[in-house]
Each structure stands twice: as structure tokens, then as C-alpha cells.
N, C-alpha and C positions, 0 to 999 in steps of 0.2 A: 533763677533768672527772672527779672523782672520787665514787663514788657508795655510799653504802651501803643496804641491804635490813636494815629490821627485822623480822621477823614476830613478832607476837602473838598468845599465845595456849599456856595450860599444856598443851595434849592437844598440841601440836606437842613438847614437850619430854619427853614421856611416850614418844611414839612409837605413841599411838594416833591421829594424823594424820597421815599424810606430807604434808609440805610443799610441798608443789608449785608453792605462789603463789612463793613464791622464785625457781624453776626458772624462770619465765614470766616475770617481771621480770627477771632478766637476761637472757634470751637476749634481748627485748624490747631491753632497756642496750643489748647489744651488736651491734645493725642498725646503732645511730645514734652506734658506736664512743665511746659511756661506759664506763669501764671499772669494774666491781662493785670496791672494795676491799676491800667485808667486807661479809659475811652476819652476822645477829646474830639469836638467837633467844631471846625473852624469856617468862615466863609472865605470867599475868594478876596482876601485882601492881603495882598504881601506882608505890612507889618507885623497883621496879627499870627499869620503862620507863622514869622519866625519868631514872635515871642511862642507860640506854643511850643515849635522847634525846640527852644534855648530851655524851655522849663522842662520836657522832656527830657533832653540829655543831659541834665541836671538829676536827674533821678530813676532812669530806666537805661537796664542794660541793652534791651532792644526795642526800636522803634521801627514800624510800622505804617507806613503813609497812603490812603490812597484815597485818586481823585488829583486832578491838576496836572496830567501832565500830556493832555494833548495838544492840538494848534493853534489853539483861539489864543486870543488875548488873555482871556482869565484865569491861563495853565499858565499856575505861578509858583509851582511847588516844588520843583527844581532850582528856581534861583534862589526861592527860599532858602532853602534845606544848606544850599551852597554859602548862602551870606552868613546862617545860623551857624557850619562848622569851620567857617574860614577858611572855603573850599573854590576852588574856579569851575566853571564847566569848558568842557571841552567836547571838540566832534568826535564820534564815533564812530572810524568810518567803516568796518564792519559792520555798524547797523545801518549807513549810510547807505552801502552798497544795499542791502536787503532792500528797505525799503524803497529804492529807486528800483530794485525790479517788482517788487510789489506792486509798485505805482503804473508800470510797463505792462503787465498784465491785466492789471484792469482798465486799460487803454487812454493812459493820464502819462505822455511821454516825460512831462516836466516834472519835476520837483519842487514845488512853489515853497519860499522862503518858510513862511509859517510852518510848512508840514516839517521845513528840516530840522526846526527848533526841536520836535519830539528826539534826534538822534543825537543832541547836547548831552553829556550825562556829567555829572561832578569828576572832576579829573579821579584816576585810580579808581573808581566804581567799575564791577562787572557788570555787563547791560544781561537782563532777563530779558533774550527773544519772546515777542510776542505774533505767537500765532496766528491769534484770534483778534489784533486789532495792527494799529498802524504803531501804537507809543509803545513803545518797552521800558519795561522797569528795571529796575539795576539795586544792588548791595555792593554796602561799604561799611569797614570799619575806620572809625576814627576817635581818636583819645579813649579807647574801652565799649565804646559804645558801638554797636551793630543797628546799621541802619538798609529797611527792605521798602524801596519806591514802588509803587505799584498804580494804575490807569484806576479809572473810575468806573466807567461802565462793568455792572455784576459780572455780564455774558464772556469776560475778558478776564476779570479779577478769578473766577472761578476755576478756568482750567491752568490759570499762572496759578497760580495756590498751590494746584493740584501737582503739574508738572514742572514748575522750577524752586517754588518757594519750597514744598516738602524736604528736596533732596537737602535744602539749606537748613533747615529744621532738625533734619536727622541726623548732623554733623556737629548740631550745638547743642541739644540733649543727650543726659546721659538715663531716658528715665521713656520711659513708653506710657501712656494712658491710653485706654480702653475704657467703651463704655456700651451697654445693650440698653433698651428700651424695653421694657415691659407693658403691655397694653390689655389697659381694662374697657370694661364696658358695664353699666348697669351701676355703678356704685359712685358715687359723688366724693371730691380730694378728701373733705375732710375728715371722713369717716377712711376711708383709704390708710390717710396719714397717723390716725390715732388709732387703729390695728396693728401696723407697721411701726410706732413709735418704740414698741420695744426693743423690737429686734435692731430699729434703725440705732438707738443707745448701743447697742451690742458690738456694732460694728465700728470701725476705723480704718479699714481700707480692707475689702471695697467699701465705699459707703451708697447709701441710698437715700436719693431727692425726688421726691414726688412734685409731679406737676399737673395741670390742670388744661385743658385742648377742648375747646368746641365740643361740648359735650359729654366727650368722655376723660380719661387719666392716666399717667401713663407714672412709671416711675422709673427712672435713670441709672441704672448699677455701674458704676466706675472702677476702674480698677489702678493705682500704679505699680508699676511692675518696671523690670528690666528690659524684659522683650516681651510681643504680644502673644506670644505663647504662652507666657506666664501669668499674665493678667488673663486671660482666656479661663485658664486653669483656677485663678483664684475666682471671676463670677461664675463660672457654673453651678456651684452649689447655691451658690445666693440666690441664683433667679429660681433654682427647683423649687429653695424653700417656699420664697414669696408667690409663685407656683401654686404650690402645697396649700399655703394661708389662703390662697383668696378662690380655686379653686378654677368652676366653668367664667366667672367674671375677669378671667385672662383668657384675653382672645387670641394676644399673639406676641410674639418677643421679635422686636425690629420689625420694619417696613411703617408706612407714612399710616394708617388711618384703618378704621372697621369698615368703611367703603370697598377700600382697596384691596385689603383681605380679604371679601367677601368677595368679590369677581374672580381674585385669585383663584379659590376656593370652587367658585362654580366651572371654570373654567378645568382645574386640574381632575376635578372629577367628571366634566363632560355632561354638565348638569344645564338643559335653557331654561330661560326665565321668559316673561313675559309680566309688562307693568301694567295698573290703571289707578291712573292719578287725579286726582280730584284738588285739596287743597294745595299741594305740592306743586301743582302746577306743568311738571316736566321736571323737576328738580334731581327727580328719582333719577330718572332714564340718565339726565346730563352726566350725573355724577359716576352711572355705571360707564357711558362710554367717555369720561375722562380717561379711565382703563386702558393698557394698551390690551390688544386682543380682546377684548368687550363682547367684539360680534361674535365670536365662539361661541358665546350661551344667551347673547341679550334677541330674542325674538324681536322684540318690538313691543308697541305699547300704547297706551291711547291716554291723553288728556280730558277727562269728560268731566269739567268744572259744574257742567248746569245737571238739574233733571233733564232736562230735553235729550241730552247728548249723552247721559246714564243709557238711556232708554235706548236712543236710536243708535248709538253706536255696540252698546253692549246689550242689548235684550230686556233689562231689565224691568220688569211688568213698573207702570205707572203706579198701579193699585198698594204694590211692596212701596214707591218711592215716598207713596201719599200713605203708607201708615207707619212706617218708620222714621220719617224724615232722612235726609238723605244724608246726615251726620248719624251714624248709629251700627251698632255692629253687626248688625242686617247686610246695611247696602254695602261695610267693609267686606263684608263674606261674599256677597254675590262680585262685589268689583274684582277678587283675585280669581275665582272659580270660572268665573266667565271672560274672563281676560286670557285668563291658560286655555281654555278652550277654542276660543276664538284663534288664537294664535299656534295652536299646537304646542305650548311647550309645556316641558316638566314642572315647572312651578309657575303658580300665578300670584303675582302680591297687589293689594292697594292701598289706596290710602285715602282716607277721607276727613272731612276737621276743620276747624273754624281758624283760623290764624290769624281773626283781627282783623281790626279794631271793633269788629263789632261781635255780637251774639247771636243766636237764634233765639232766644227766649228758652229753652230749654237747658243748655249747655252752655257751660263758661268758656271766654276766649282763652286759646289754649287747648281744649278738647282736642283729640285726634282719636282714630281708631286706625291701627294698621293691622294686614293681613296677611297671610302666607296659605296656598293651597299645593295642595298635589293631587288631587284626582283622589284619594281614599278620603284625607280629611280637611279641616279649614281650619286654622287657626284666627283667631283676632284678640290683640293686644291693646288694652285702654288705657291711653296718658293724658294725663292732665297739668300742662304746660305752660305753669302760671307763671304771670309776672315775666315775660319776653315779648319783643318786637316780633312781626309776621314771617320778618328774615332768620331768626331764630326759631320760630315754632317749626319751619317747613323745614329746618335745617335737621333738628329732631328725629321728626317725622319718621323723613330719610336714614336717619341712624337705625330708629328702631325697627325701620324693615331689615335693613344690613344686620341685625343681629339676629332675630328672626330668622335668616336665613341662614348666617353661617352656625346656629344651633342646631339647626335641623340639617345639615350637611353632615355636622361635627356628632350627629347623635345624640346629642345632649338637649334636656328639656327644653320647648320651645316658647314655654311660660316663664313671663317673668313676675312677679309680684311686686317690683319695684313700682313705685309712680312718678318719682321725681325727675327720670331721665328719659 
């Protein structure tokens, strides 16, 4: 089956929206092994939707729409759709009714004309109840071709996806895909991918796609199969392998990031933390209490960008600040040791480093040193983090604590020799 995705909507072709409902519908396509032939992104102009309309069902068994169809003027995607299959719209009054007590509840006794436009749906369409917004989407077949309406807004698009679009999915596939994430840390794509090239030749279902993520790598194991038991059954041994190959530079198979693992990780074993951040800024802290549950292990933590605030906040003798400089894996050692102290907790990490645009005369922009203590030893890790903006060194930074620590949770050496990451 062949499938295309239109979005609607001018602020998507501006680039003052990112698109994301796109992103969501296919990966959504491709569980139930549809495969996207084309993405098409249109603005709010009648004509040109239904010329996109008319080249789509010219060539894709199912289309995909969304954006345009709430109450403004510029939710034009419905009449489209309707002049494009030589369709009428008509009232819905099942969604009629819904939406007037929608409107009742949130103390809006009337139903002004514009809002009732969203309950018009192309005659013979089943309307997709919508939850999570006021416009519902609808499906219909017409001449072979299966066509799924859908609102604009992500927050709306996402749980229709989830809760009406699916069940429509799994009625028109005969074929399930499955896929896990594999996630490294420490090792750069390309070197990743010319490891894995052989094995990757080897294979043809599952196959493996390596990719590339804010620092670190992940690579994609897919499966098609009949049902997701099966595909299940056929990646298990693919990920052990690729596992096997790369070793402690797999940090985890699914979930979002080594950030997120790593709180995981403190949290499940009941481990606190305590930060002191220098170059970083707070970036650290941010990123641990993006976490749900965070505060289970994050103690707290101090920003101490100057010498002054080394000193006066954390102890540290002027005399060390004034013979080390305060970039060096001195004052990264005293920032974690005396951060876990001060705060009481199990581990204490810092971070210190030049992120730009300038130098110290000693160390290049890029330098960082980051730390990890527990009370018996200190670790400090030297990267040199060339050729990136200040937003990307700090962002680093951060990584390389979060690995730092979930090797030293995990057991595994807490050294790495890499310098690139």
C-alpha cells in the first residue's frame, strides 16, 4: 500500500511551525508496514490543496491530511478534499450534538456558525471523535483510494493517531513492523556504521539503520512480521548481537536519551546525586529534573561560574584556584567532592570548561573537565570539544557526566579514552 501525508497549513511552509504531525504519521504508517511515498506540504490556499489532493489520489492508495480543519477562515481542507473527490459535505449531527455540549460545559451556550463548520464532514465519511480538541477528523473511501482527515494542532493529532487512526490501520494491514533502538554512547556514526556494515549486508529483515542524535548514536532494528510476537522474536537476537559488537558503549535498548537513563538508573537503585556546575551553567541540574521523579536522587546543586563563588560557596582554598586555574582537573575534582559533601549525597559530579568564544590562554575553546565522586574516589574525564557553538559544548559536557555516572552505577569502567564525544 502506498501512502501519502499532506499537511496544511502556510506557517508550516514559513518555517514558523515544524511539522511534526508528518513525523507522527509515518512512523505511525510504518508499525503497520504502509510505506509513506511522499510527504507534501501545502499552504492555506484552496486551489493548491486540491491540486495536491487530485495528484495524490492519482497515485496513493491512502491519503493522509492534516491541518485545516478548524473554524477560522483558513480551515479549507474539507471543501478541498470534497471539490477534489466530487464529494458534498454534510452536517454531522452526531458530532453536532457532541460539540454543542462541549461548548455547554465550558460555559459558551451558543454554537457560533464558524465553530459549526468544523461538524460538516464530506458526505458518507465516518467523523473521528475528537477528544482532545473541538474539529474531528473523519475516513472515507472513494474510487480505491482511502482517505484519513485529521486537525492540525500536534497535542490533538497525537492521541487521534493513537486512539482512532490505529484501529483503522490494523484493519488495512496485513503485515506488523516492529522496531527497538539501540543506544550508544562514547563512539561517533561513523565509525558505528563501518563496524556494523557487515553484519548490516547480512541482514534483510530485520534490517539495521544507524543514526546520529545530539551527541550520541543510536541504531534502529526493524522487524516485519505477521504479528508483533513475531517480529519481537525475529529482533532479539539482532540486538544481543549488536550488544556483543559494541560492548559497555550500549547504554540501553529504547527510551529517549543517556540523560534519561541515567536518572532512571539513580533513581531505581536509590542512589543521590548532588551537582556543581561551572561552565554548564545549570544545564546539568535542568536536564536531571526534566525527569519525572528526579527529586528521588537529585540533592541539589550550586552554579559557581566565578572563582569568587568556587570559593565562597564551595570552600575551595583561593590559593588551589590561583594555582590551577579554575579550568583543570584540580578544581573538577574538588567541585564534585565538595558538592557531595556539602549536600550530603552519594555522588557528587562537576563540571568545568571554557565553551566560547573565547580562551584562557592555556586551553582551547572546547576544553571541559567533568567529574564524578563518591566519598572513597574522584574520577575526572578530559574532553576536548572542538569546532562547536557554546550550546553544544555545554550540551556535551552534560552527556559526559550522564555517562560517568551511569558506568559507575552499571559497574563498568568509569574511564573513557575517547576524546571526540
Amino acid at each position: 500500500m502506498k501512502a501519502e501525508i499532506i499537511s496544511v497549513g502556510t506557517e508550516l511552509l514559513l518555517g514558523s511551525t515544524i511539522n511534526t504531525d508528518a513525523a507522527d504519521v509515518a512512523v505511525l504508517l510504518s508499525e503497520y508496514g504502509i510505506d509513506v511515498y511522499w510527504q507534501t506540504v501545502v499552504g492555506d490556499n484552496p486551489g493548491r490543496v486540491i491540486e495536491a489532493v487530485r495528484r495524490a489520489k492519482d497515485r496513493a492508495d491512502l491519503i493522509i491530511t492534516t491541518g485545516g480543519l478548524g473554524p477560522t477562515c483558513d480551515d479549507l481542507t474539507k471543501a478541498a478534499l470534497a471539490e477534489a473527490f466530487g464529494m458534498q459535505l454534510e452536517l454531522n449531527t452526531e458530532e453536532e450534538a457532541w460539540l454543542r455540549g462541549v461548548f455547554k460545559k465550558r460555559g459558551y451556550p451558543e454554537l457560533t456558525p464558524n465553530n459549526l463548520q468544523q461538524v460538516w464532514l464530506p458526505e458518507g465519511s465516518t467523523a473521528l471523535r475528537n477528544d482532545w480538541g473541538t474539529a474531528p477528523g473523519c475516513y472515507f473511501e472513494r474510487g480505491g483510494v482511502r482517505v484519513i482527515m485529521l486537525p492540525g494542532p500536534p497535542r490533538e493529532v497525537r492521541p487521534l493517531l493513537e486512539h482512532r487512526v490505529r484501529p483503522i490501520l490494523a484493519e488495512l494491514s496485513d503485515a506488523v513492523i516492529a522496531s527497538h533502538n539501540v543506544h550508544f554512547y562514547g563512539i561517533g556514526e561513523s565509525e558505528m556504521e563501518y563496524r556494523l556494515r557487515g553484519y548490516m549486508e547480512e541482514l534483510t529483515n530485520p534490517t539495521l539503520a544507524p543514526y546520529a542524535k545530539s551527541g550520541e548514536c543510536l541504531v534502529r532494528v526493524t522487524a516485519k512480521a505477521r504479528t508483533a510476537e513475531e517480529a519481537e522474536e525475529m529482533m532479539a537476537p539482532v540486538i544481543e548481537r549488536v550488544k556483543a559488537m559494541f560492548g559497555d558503549l550500549v547504554y540501553a535498548v529504547d527510551g529517549k536519551d543517556i540523560a534519561e537513563h541515567t536518572v532512571k538508573l539513580l533513581i531505581e537503585k536509590g542512589v543521590t546525586i548532588a551537582a556543581a556546575e561551572s561552565c554548564t551553567g545549570g544545564e546539568l541540574q535542568g536536564r536531571i529534573t526534566d525527569i519525572p521523579g528526579a527529586s528521588a536522587s537529585l540533592k541539589g546543586g550550586v552554579v559557581v561560574y566565578t572563582n569568587e563563588a568556587k570559593h565562597l560557596l564551595l570552600g575551595i582554598p583561593t590559593e588551589t584556584l590561583d594555582k590551577y586555574g579554575a579550568v583543570s582537573r584540580e578544581i573538577a575534582a574538588e567541585l564534585a567532592e565538595r558538592v557531595r559533601l556539602k549536600l550530603g549525597a552519594d555522588l557528587g559530579v562537576g563540571v568545568t570548561g571554557l565553551a566560547g568564544p573565547d580562551g584562557d590562554g592555556v586551553h582551547p575553546v572546547g576544553t571541559v573537565f567533568v567529574s564524578l565522586s563518591d566519598g572513597k574516589r574522584t574520577w575526572v574525564r578530559e574532553k576536548h570539544i572542538t569546532d562547536r557553538d557554546r550550546k553544544t559544548v555545554r550540551l556535551y559536557a552534560c552527556q559526559n557526566v550522564f555517562d560517568m555516572v551511569r558506568r559507575y552505577l552499571a559497574g563498568l569502567p568509569v574511564e573513557q579514552k575517547r576524546s571526540d564525544i
